[in-house]
C-alpha positions in Angstrom: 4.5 -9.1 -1.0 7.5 -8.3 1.2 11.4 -8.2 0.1 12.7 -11.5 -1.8 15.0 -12.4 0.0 18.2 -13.1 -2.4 21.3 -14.1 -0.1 19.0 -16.2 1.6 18.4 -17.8 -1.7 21.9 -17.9 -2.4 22.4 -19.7 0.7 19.3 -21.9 -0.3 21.3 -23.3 -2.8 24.7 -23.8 -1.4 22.6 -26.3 1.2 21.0 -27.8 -1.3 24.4 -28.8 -2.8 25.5 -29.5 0.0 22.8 -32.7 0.6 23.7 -33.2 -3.0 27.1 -34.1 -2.0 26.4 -36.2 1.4 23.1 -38.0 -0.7 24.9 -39.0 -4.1 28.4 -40.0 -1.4 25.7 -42.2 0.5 24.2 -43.9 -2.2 26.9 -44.1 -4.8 27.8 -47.9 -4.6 23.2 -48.5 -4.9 23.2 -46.4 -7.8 26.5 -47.8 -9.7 25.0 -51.4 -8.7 21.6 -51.0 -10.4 22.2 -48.8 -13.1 24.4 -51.9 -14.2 27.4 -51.8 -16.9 27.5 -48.8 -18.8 24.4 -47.4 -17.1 26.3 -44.9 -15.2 29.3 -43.1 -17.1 32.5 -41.7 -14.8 32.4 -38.0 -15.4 35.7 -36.8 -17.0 34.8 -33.1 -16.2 32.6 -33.2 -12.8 32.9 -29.3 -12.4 30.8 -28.9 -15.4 28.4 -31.1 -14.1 28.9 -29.8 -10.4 28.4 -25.9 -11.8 25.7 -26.6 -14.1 23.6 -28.4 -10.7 24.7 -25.3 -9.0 22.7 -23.0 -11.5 19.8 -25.0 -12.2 19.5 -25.5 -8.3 20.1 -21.6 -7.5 17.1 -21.3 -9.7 15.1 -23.6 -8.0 16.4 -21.6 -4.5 15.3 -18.1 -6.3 11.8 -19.3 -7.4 11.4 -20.8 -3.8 12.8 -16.7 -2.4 10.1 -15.2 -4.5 7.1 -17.8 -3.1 8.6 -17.0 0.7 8.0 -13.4 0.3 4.4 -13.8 -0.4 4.2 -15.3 3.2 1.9 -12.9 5.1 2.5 -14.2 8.8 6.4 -15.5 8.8 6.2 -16.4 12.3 3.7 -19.7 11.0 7.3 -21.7 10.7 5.6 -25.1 9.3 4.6 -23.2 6.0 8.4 -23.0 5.1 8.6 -26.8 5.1 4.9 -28.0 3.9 5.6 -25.2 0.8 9.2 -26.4 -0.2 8.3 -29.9 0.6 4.7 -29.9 -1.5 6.7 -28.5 -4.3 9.2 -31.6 -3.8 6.5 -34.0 -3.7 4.0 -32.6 -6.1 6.3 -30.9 -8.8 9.8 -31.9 -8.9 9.0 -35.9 -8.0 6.2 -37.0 -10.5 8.5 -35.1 -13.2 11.2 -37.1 -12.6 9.6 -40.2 -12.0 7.6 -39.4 -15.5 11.0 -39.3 -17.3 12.0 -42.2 -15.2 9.0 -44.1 -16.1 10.1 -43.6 -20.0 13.3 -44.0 -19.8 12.8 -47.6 -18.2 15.0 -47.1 -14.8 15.1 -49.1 -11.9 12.6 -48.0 -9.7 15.3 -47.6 -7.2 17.4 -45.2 -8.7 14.1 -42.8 -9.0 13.5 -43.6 -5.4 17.1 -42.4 -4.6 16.9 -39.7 -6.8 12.9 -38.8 -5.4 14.6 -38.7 -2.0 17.1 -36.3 -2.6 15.3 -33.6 -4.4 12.8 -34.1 -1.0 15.7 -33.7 1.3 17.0 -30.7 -1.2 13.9 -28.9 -1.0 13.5 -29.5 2.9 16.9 -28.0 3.6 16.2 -24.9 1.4 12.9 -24.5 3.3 14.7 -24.7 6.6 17.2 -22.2 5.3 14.2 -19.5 5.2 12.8 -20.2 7.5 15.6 -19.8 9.7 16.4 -16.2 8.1 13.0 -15.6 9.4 14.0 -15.4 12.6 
């Protein structure tokens, strides 16, 4: 196992907030539409909400640091994306959509919410695999 590679975690994360903020700016109005009255609640303190993302993200970055050091041949760039992408896909997703499924949401709002954490995970994959180079 080589070095973990903890800035590039750090920076991991900061993108992954980043398509956080562009995603949930893009599909605000779909989201406030099909959650319906009540369904979504105006945050009166969004830098709780925005710090507390920031953790559990920078958690999800760390884990992702960890797996990327167990690469034995960097240089096979696609790994970077199928790895954080399969995790997105096969982890994250079907979690979500489980509680989804429970809690009785609009299928849209998981699809919204399915396609971010994809995106999320992408751009942290691309953020390794760039600081393999």
């Amino acid at each position: 196992m080589g070095p973990v590679d903890w800035f590039g975690g750090i920076l991991a994360a900061l993108a992954a907030m980043a398509v956080a903020a562009g995603w949930y700016r893009l599909f605000a109005r779909p989201l406030a539409v099909r959650a319906g009255p009540g369904g979504l609640e105006v945050r009166r303190r969004p830098f709780i909400t925005i710090g507390g993302t920031y953790v559990l993200v920078q958690l999800s970055a760390f884990m992702l640091a960890h797996m990327f050091a167990r690469l034995s041949d960097p240089s096979k760039w696609w790994l970077y994306f199928m790895m954080s992408g399969g995790i997105a896909l096969f982890f994250v997703i079907p979690a979500l959509w489980t509680n989804y499924l429970h809690q009785r949401h609009p299928r849209s709002i998981a699809l919204i919410d399915a396609g971010f954490w994809l995106t999320a995970y992408l751009a942290m994959g691309a953020v390794f695999w760039l600081r393999s180079l």
